[in-house]
mmCIF entry with sequence, helices, sheets and N, C-alpha, C, O atoms, coordinates in Angstrom:
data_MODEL
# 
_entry.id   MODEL 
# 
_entity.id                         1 
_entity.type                       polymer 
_entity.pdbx_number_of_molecules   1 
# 
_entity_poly.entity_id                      1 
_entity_poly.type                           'polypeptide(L)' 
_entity_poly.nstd_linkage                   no 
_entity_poly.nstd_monomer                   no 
_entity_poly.pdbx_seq_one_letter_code       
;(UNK)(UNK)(UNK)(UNK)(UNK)(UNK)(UNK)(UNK)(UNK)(UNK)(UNK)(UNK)(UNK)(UNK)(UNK)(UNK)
(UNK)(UNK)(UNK)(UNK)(UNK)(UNK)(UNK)(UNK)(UNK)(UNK)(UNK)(UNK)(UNK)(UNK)(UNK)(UNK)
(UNK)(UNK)(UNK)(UNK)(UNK)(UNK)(UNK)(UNK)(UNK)(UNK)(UNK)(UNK)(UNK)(UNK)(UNK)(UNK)
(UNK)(UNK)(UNK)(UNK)(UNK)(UNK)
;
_entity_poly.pdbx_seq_one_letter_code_can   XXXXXXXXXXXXXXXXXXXXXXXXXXXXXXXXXXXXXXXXXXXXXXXXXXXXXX 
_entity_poly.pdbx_strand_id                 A 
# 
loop_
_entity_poly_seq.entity_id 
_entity_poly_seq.num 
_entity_poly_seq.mon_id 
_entity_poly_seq.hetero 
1 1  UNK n 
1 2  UNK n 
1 3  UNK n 
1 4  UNK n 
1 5  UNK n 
1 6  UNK n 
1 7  UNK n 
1 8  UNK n 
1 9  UNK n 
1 10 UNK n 
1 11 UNK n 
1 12 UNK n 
1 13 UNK n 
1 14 UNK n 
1 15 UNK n 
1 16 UNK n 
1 17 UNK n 
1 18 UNK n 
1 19 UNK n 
1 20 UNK n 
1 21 UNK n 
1 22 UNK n 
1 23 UNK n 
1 24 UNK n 
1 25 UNK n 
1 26 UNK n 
1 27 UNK n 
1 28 UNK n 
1 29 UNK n 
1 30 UNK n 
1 31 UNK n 
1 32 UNK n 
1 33 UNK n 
1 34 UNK n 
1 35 UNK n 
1 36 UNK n 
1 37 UNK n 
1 38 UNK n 
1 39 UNK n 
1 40 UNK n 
1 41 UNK n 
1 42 UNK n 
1 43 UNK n 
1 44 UNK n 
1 45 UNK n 
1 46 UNK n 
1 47 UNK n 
1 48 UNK n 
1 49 UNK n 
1 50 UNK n 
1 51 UNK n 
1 52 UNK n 
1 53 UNK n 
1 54 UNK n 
# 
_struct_asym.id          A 
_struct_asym.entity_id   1 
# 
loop_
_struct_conf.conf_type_id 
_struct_conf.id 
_struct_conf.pdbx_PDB_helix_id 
_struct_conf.beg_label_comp_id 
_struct_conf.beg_label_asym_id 
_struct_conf.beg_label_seq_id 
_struct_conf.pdbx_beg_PDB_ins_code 
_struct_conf.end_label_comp_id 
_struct_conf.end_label_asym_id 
_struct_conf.end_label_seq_id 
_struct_conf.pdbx_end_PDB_ins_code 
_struct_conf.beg_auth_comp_id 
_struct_conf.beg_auth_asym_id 
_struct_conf.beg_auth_seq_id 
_struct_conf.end_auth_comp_id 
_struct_conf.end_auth_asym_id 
_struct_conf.end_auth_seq_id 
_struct_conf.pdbx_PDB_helix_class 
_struct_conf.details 
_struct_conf.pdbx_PDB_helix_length 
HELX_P HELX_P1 AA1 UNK A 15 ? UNK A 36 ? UNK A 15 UNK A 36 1 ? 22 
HELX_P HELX_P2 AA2 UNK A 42 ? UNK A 47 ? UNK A 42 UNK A 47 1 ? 6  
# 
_struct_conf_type.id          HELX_P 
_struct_conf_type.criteria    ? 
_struct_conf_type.reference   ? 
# 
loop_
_atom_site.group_PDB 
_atom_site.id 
_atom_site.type_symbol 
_atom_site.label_atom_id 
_atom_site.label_alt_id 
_atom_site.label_comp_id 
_atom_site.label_asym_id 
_atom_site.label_entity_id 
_atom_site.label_seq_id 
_atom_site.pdbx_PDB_ins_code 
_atom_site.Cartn_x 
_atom_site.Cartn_y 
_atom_site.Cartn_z 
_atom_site.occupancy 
_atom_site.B_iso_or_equiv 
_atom_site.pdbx_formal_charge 
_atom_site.auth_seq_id 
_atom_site.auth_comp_id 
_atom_site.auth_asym_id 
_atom_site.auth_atom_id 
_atom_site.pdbx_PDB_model_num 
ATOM 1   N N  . UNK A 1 1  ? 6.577   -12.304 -5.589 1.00 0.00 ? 1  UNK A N  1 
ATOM 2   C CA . UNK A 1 1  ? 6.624   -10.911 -5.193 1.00 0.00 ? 1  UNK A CA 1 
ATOM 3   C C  . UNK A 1 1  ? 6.502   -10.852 -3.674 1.00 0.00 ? 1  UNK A C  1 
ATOM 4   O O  . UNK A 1 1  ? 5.969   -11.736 -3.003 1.00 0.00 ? 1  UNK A O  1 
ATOM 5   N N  . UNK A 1 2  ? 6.905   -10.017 -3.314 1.00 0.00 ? 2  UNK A N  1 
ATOM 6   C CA . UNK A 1 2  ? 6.830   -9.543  -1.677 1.00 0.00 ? 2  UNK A CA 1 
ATOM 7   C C  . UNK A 1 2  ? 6.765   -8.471  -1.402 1.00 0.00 ? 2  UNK A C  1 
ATOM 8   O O  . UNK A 1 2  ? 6.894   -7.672  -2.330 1.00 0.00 ? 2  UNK A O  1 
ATOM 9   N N  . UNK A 1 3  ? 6.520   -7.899  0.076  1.00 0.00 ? 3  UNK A N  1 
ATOM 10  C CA . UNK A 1 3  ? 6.164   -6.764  0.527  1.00 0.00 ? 3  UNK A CA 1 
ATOM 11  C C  . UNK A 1 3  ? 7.443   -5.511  -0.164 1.00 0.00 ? 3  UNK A C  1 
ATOM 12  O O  . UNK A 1 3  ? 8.458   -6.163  -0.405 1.00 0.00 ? 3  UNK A O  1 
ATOM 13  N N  . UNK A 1 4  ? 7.544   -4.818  -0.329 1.00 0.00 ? 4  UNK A N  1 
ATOM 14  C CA . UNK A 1 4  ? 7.990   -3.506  -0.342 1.00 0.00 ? 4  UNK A CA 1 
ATOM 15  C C  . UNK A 1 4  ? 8.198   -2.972  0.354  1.00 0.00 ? 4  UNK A C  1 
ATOM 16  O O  . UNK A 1 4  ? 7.121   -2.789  0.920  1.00 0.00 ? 4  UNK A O  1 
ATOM 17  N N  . UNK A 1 5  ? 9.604   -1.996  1.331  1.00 0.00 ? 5  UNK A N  1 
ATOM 18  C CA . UNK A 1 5  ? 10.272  -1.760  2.157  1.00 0.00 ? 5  UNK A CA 1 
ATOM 19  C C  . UNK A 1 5  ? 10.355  -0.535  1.391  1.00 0.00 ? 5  UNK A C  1 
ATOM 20  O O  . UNK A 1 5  ? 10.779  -0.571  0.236  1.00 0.00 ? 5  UNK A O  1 
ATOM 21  N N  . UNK A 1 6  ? 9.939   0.684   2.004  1.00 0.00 ? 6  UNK A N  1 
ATOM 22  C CA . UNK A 1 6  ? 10.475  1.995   2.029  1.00 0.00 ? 6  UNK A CA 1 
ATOM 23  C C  . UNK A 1 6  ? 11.733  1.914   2.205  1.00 0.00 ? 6  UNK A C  1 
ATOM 24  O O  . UNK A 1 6  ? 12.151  1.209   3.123  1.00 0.00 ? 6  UNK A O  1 
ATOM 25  N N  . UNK A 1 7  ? 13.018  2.925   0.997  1.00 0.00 ? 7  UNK A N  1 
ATOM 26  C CA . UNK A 1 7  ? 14.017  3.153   1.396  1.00 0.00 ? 7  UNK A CA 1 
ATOM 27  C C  . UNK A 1 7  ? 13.929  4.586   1.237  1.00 0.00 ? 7  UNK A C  1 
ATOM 28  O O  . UNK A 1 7  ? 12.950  5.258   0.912  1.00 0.00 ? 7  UNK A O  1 
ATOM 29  N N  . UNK A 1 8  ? 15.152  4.962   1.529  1.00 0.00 ? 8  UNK A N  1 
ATOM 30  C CA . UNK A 1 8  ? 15.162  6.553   1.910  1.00 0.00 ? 8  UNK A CA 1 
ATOM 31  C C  . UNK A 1 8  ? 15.658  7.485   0.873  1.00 0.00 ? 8  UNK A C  1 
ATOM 32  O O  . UNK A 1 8  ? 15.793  8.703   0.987  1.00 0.00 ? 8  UNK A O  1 
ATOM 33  N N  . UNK A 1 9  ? 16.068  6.276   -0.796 1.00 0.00 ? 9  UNK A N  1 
ATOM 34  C CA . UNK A 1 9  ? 16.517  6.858   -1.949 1.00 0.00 ? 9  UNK A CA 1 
ATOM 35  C C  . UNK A 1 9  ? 15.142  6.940   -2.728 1.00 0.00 ? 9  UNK A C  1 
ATOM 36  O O  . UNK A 1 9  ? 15.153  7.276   -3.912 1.00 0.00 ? 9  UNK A O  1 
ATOM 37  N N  . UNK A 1 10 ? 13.918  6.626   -2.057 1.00 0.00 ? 10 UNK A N  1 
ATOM 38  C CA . UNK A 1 10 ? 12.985  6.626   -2.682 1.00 0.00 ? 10 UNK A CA 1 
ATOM 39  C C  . UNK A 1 10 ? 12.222  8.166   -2.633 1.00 0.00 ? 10 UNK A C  1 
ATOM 40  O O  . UNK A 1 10 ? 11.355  8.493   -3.443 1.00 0.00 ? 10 UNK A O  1 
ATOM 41  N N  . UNK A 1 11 ? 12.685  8.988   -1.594 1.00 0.00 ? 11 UNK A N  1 
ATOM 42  C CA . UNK A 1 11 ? 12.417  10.089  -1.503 1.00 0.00 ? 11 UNK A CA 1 
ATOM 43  C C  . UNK A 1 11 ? 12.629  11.349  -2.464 1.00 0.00 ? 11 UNK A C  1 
ATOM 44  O O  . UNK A 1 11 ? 13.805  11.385  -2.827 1.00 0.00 ? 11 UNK A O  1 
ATOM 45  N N  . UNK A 1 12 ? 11.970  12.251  -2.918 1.00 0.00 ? 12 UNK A N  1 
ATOM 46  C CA . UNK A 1 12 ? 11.656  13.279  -4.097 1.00 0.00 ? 12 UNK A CA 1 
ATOM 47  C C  . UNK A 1 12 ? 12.590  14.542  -3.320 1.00 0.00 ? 12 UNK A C  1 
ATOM 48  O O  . UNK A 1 12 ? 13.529  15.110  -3.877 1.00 0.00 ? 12 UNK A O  1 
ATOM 49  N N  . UNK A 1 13 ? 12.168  14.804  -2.083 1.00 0.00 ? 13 UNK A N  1 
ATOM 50  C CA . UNK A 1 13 ? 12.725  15.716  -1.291 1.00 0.00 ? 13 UNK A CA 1 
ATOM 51  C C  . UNK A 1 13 ? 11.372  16.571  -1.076 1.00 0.00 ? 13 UNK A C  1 
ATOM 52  O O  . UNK A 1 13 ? 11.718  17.651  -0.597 1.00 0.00 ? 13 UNK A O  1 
ATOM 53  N N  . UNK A 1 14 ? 10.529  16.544  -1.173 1.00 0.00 ? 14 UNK A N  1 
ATOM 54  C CA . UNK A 1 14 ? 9.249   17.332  -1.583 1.00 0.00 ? 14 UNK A CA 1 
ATOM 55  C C  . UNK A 1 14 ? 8.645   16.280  -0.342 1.00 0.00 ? 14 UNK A C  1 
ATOM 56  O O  . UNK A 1 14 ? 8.390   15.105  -0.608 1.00 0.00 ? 14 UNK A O  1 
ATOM 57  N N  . UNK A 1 15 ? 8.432   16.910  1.181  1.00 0.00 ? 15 UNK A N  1 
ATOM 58  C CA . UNK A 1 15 ? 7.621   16.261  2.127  1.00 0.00 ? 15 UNK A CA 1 
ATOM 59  C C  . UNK A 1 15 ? 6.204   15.891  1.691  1.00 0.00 ? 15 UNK A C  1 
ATOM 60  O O  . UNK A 1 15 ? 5.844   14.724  1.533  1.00 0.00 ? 15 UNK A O  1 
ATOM 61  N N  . UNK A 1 16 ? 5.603   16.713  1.550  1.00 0.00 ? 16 UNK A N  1 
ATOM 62  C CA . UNK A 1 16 ? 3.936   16.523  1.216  1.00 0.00 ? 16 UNK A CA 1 
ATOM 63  C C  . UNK A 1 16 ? 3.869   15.195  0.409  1.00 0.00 ? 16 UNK A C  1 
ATOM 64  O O  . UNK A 1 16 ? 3.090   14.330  0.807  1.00 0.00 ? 16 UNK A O  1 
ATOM 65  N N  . UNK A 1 17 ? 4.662   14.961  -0.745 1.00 0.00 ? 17 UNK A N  1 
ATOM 66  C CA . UNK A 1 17 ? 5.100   14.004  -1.770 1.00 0.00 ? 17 UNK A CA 1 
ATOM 67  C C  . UNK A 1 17 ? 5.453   13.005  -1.394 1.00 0.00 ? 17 UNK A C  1 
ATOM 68  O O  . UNK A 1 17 ? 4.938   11.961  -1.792 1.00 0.00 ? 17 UNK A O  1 
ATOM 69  N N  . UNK A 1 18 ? 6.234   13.031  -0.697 1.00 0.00 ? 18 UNK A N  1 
ATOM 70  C CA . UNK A 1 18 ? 6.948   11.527  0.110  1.00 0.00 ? 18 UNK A CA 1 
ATOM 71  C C  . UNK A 1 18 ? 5.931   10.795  0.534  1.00 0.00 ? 18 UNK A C  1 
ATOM 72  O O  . UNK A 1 18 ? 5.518   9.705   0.138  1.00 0.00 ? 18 UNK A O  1 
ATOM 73  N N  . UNK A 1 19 ? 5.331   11.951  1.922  1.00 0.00 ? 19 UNK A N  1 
ATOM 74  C CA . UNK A 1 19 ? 4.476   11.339  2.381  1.00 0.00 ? 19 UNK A CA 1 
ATOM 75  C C  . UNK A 1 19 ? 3.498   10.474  1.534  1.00 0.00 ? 19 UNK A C  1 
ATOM 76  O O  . UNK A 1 19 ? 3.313   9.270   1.713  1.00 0.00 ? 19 UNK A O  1 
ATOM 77  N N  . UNK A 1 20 ? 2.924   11.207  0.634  1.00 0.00 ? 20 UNK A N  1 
ATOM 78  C CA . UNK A 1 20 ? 1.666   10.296  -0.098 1.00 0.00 ? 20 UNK A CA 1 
ATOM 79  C C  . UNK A 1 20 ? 2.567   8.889   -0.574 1.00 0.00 ? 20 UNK A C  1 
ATOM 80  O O  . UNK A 1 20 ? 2.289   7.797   -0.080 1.00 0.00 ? 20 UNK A O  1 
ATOM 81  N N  . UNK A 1 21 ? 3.501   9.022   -1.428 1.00 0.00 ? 21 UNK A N  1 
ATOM 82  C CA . UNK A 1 21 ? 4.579   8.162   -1.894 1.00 0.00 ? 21 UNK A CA 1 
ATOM 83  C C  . UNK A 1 21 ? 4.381   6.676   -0.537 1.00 0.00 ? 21 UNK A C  1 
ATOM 84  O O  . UNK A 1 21 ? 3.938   5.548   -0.754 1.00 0.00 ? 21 UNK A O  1 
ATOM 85  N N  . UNK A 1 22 ? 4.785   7.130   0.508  1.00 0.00 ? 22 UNK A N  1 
ATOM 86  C CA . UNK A 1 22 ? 5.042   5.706   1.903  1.00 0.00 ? 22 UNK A CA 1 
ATOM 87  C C  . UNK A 1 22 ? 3.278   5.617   1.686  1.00 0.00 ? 22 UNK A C  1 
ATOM 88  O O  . UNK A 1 22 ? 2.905   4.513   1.289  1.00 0.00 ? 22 UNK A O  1 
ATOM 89  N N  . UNK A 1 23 ? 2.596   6.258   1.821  1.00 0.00 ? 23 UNK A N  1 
ATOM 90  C CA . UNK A 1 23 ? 1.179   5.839   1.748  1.00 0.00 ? 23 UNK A CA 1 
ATOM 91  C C  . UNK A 1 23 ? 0.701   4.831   0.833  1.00 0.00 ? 23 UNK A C  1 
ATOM 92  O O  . UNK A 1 23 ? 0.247   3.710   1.063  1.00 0.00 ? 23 UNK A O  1 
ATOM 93  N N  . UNK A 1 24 ? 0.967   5.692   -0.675 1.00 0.00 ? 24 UNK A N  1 
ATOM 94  C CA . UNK A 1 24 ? 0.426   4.480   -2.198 1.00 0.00 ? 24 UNK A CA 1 
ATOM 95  C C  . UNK A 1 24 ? 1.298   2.915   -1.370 1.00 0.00 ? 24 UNK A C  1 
ATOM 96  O O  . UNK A 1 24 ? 0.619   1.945   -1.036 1.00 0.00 ? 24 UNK A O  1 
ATOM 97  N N  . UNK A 1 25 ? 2.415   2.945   -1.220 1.00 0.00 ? 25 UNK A N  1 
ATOM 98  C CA . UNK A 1 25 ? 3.217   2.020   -1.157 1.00 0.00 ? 25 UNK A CA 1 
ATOM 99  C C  . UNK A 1 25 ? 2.822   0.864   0.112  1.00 0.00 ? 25 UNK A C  1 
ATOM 100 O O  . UNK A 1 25 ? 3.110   -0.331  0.045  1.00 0.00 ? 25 UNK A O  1 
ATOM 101 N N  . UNK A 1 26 ? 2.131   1.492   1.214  1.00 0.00 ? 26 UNK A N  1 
ATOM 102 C CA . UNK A 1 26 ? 1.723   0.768   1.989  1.00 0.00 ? 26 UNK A CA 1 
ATOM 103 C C  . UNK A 1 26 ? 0.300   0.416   1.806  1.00 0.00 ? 26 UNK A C  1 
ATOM 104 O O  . UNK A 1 26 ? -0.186  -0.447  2.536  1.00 0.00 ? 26 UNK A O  1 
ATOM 105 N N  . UNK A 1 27 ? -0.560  1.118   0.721  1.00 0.00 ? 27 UNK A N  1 
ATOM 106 C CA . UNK A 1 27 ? -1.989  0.339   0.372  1.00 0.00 ? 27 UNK A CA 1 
ATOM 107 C C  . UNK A 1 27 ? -1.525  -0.763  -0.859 1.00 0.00 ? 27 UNK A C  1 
ATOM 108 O O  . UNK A 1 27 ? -2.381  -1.567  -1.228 1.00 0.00 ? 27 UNK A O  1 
ATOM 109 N N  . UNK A 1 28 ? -0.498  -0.789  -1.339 1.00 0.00 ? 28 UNK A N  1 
ATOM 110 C CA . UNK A 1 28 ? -0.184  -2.003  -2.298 1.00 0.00 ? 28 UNK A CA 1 
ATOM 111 C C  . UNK A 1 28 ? 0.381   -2.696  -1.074 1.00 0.00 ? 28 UNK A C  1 
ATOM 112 O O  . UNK A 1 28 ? -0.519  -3.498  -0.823 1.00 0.00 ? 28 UNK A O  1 
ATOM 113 N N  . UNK A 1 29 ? 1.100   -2.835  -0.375 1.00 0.00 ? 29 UNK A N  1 
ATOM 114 C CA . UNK A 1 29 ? 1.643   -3.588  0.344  1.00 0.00 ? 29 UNK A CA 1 
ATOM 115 C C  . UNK A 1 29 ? -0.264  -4.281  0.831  1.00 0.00 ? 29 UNK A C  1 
ATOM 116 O O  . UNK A 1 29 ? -0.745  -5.395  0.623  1.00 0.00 ? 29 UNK A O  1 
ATOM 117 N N  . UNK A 1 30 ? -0.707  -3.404  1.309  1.00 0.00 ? 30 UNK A N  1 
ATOM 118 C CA . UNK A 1 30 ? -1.751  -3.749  1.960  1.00 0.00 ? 30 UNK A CA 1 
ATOM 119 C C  . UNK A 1 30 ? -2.676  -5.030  1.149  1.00 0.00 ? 30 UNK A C  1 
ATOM 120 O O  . UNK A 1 30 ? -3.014  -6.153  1.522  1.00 0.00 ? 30 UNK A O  1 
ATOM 121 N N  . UNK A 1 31 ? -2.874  -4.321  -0.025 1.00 0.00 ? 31 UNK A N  1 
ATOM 122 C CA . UNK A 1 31 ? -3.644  -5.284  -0.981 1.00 0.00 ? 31 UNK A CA 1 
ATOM 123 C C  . UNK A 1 31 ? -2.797  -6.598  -1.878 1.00 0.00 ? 31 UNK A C  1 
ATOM 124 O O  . UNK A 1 31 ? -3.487  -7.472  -2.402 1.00 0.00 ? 31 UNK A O  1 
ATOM 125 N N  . UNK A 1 32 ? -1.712  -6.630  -1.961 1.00 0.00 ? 32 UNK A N  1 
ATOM 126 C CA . UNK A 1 32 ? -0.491  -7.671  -1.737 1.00 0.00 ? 32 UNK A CA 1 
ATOM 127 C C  . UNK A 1 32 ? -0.993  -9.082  -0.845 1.00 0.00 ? 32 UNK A C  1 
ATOM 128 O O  . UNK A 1 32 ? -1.218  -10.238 -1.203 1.00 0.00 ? 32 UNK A O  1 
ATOM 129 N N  . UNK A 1 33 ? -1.045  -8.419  0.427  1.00 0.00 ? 33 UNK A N  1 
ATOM 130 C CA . UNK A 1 33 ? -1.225  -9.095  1.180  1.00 0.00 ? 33 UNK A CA 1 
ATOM 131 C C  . UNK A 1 33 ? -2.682  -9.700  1.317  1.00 0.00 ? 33 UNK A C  1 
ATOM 132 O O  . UNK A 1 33 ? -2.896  -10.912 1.337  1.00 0.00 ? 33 UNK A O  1 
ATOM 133 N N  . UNK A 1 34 ? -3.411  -8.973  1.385  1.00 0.00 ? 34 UNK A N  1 
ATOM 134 C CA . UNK A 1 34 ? -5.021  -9.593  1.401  1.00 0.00 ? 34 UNK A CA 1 
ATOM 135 C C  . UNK A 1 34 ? -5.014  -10.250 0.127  1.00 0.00 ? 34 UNK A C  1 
ATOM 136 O O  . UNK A 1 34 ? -5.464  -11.371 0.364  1.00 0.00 ? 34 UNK A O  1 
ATOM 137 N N  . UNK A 1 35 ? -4.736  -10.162 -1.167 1.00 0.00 ? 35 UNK A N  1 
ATOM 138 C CA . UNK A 1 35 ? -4.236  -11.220 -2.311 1.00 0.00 ? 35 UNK A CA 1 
ATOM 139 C C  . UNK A 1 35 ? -3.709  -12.835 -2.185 1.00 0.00 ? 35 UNK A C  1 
ATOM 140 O O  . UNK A 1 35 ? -3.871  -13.930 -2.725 1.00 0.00 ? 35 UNK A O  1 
ATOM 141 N N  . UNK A 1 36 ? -2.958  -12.180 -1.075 1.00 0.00 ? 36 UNK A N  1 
ATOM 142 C CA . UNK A 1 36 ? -2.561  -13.863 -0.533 1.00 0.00 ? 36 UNK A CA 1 
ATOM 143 C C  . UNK A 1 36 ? -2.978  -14.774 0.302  1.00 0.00 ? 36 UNK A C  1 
ATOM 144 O O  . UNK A 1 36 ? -2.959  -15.969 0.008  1.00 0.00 ? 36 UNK A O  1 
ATOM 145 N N  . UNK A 1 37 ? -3.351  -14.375 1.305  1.00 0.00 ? 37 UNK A N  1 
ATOM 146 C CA . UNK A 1 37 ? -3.928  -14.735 2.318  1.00 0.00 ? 37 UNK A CA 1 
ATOM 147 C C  . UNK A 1 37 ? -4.849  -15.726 2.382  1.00 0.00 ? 37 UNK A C  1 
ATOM 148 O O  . UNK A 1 37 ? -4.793  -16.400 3.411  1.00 0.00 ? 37 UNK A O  1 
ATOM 149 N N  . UNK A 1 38 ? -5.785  -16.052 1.492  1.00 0.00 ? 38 UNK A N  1 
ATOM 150 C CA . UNK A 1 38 ? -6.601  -16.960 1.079  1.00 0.00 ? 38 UNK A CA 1 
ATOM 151 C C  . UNK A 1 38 ? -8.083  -16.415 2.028  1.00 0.00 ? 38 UNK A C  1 
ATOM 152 O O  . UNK A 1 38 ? -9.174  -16.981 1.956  1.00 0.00 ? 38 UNK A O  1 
ATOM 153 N N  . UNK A 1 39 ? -7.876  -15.588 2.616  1.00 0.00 ? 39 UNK A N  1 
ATOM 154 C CA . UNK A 1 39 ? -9.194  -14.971 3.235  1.00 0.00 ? 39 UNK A CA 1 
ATOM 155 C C  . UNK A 1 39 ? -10.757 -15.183 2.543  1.00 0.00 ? 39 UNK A C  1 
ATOM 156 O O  . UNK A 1 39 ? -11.111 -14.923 1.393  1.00 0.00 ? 39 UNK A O  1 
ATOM 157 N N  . UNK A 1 40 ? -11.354 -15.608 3.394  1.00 0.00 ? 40 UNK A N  1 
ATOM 158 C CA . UNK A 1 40 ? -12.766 -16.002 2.302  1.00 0.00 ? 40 UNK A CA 1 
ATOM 159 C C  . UNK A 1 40 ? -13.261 -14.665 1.905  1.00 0.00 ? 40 UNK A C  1 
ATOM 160 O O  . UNK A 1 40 ? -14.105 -14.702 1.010  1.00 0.00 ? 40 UNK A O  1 
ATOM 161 N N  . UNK A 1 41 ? -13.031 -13.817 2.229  1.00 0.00 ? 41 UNK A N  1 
ATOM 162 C CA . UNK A 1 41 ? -14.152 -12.222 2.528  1.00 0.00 ? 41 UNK A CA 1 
ATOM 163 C C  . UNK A 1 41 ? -12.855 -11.196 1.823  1.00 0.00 ? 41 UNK A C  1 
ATOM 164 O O  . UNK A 1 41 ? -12.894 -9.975  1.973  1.00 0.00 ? 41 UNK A O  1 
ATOM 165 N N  . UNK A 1 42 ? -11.630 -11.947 0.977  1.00 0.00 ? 42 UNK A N  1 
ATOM 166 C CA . UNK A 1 42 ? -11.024 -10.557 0.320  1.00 0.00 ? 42 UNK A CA 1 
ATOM 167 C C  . UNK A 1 42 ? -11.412 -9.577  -0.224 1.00 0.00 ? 42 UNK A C  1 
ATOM 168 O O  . UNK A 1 42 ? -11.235 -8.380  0.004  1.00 0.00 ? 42 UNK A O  1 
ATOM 169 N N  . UNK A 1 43 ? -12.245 -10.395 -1.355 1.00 0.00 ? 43 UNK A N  1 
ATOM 170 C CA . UNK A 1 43 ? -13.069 -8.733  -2.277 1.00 0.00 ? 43 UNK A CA 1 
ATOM 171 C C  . UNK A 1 43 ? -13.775 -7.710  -1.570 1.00 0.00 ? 43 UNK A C  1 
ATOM 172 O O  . UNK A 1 43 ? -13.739 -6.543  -1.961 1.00 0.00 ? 43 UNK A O  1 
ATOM 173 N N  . UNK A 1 44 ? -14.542 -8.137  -0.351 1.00 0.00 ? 44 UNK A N  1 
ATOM 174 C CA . UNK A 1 44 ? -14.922 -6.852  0.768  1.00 0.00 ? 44 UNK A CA 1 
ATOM 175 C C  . UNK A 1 44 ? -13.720 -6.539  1.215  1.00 0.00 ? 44 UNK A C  1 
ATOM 176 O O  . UNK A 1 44 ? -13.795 -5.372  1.601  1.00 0.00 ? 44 UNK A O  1 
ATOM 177 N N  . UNK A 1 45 ? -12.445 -7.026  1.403  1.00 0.00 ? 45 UNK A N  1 
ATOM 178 C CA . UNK A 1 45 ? -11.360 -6.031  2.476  1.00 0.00 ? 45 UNK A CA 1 
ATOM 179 C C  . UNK A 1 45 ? -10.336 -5.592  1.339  1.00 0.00 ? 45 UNK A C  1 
ATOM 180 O O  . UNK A 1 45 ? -9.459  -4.888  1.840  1.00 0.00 ? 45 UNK A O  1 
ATOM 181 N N  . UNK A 1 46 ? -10.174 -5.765  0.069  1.00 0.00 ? 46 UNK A N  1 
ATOM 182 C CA . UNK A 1 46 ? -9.656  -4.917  -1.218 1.00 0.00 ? 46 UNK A CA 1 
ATOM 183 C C  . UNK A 1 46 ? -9.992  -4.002  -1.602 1.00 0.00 ? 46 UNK A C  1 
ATOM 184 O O  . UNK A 1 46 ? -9.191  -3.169  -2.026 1.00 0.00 ? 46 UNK A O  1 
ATOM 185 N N  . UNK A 1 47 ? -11.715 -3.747  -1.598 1.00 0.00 ? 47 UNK A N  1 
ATOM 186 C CA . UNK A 1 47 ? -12.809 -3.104  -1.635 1.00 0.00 ? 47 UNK A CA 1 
ATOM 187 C C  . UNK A 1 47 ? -12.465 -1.713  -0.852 1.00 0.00 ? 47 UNK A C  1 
ATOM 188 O O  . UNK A 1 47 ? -12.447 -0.532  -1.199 1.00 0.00 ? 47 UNK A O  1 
ATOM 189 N N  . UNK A 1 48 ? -12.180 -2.453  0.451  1.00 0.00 ? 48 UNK A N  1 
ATOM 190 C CA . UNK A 1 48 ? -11.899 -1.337  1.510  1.00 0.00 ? 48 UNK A CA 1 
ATOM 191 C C  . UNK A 1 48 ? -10.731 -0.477  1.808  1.00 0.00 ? 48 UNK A C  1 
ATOM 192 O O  . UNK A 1 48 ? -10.626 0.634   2.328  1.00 0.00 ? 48 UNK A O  1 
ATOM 193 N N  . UNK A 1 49 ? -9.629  -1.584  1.172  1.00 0.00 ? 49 UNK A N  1 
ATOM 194 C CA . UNK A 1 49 ? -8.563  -0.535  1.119  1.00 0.00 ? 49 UNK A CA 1 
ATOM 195 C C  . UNK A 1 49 ? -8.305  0.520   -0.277 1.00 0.00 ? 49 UNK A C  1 
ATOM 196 O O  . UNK A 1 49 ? -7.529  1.463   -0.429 1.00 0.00 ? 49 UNK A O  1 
ATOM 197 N N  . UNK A 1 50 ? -9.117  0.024   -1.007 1.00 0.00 ? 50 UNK A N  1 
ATOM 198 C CA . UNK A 1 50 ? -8.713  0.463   -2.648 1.00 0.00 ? 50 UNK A CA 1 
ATOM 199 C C  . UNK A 1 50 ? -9.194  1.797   -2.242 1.00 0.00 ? 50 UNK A C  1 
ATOM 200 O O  . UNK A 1 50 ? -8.635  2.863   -2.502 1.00 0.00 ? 50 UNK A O  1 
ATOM 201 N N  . UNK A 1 51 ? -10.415 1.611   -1.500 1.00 0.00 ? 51 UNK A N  1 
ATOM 202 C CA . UNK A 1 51 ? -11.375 3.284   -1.250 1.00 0.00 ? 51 UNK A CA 1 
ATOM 203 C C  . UNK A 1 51 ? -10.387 4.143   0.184  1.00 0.00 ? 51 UNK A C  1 
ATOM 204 O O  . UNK A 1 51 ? -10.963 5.123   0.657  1.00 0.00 ? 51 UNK A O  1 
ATOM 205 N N  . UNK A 1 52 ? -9.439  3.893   0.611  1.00 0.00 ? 52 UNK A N  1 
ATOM 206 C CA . UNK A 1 52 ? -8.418  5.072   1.253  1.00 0.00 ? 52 UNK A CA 1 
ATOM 207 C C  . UNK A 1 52 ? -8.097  6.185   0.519  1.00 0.00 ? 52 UNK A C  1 
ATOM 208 O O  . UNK A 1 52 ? -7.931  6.011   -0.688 1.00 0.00 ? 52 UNK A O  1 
ATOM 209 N N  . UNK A 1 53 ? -7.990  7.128   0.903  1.00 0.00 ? 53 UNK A N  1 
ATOM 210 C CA . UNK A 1 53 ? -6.958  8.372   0.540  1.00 0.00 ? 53 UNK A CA 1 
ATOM 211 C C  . UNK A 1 53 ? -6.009  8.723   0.798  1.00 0.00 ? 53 UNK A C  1 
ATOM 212 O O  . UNK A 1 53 ? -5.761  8.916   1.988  1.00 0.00 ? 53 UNK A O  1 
ATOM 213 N N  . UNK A 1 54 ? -4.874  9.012   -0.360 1.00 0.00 ? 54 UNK A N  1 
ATOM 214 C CA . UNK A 1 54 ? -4.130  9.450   0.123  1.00 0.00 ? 54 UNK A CA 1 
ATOM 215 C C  . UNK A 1 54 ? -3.731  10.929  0.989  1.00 0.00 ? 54 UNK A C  1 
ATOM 216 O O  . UNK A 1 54 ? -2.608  11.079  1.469  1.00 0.00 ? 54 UNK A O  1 
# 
């Protein structure tokens, strides 16, 4: 698996919506990545992104 690239067919047409939409999509991207990384301290920085808002 790999990062996820916003495209522009991914859009609802509904701004408020989108927006959250590039958001969810960039905290999986986010936690994707700290998944891989082999970081000793992931579960504190998964921890931290899981608790964002959209």
């Amino acid at each position: 698996m790999s990062k996820i690239q916003w495209q522009d067919n991914f859009n609802i047409g509904i701004d408020e919506i989108d927006l959250q939409h590039k958001k969810l999509l960039q905290i999986f991207n986010e936690l994707y990545a700290l998944s891989t990384d082999g970081s000793q301290n992931y579960r504190v920085l998964i921890g931290k992104t899981l608790k964002k808002t959209v």
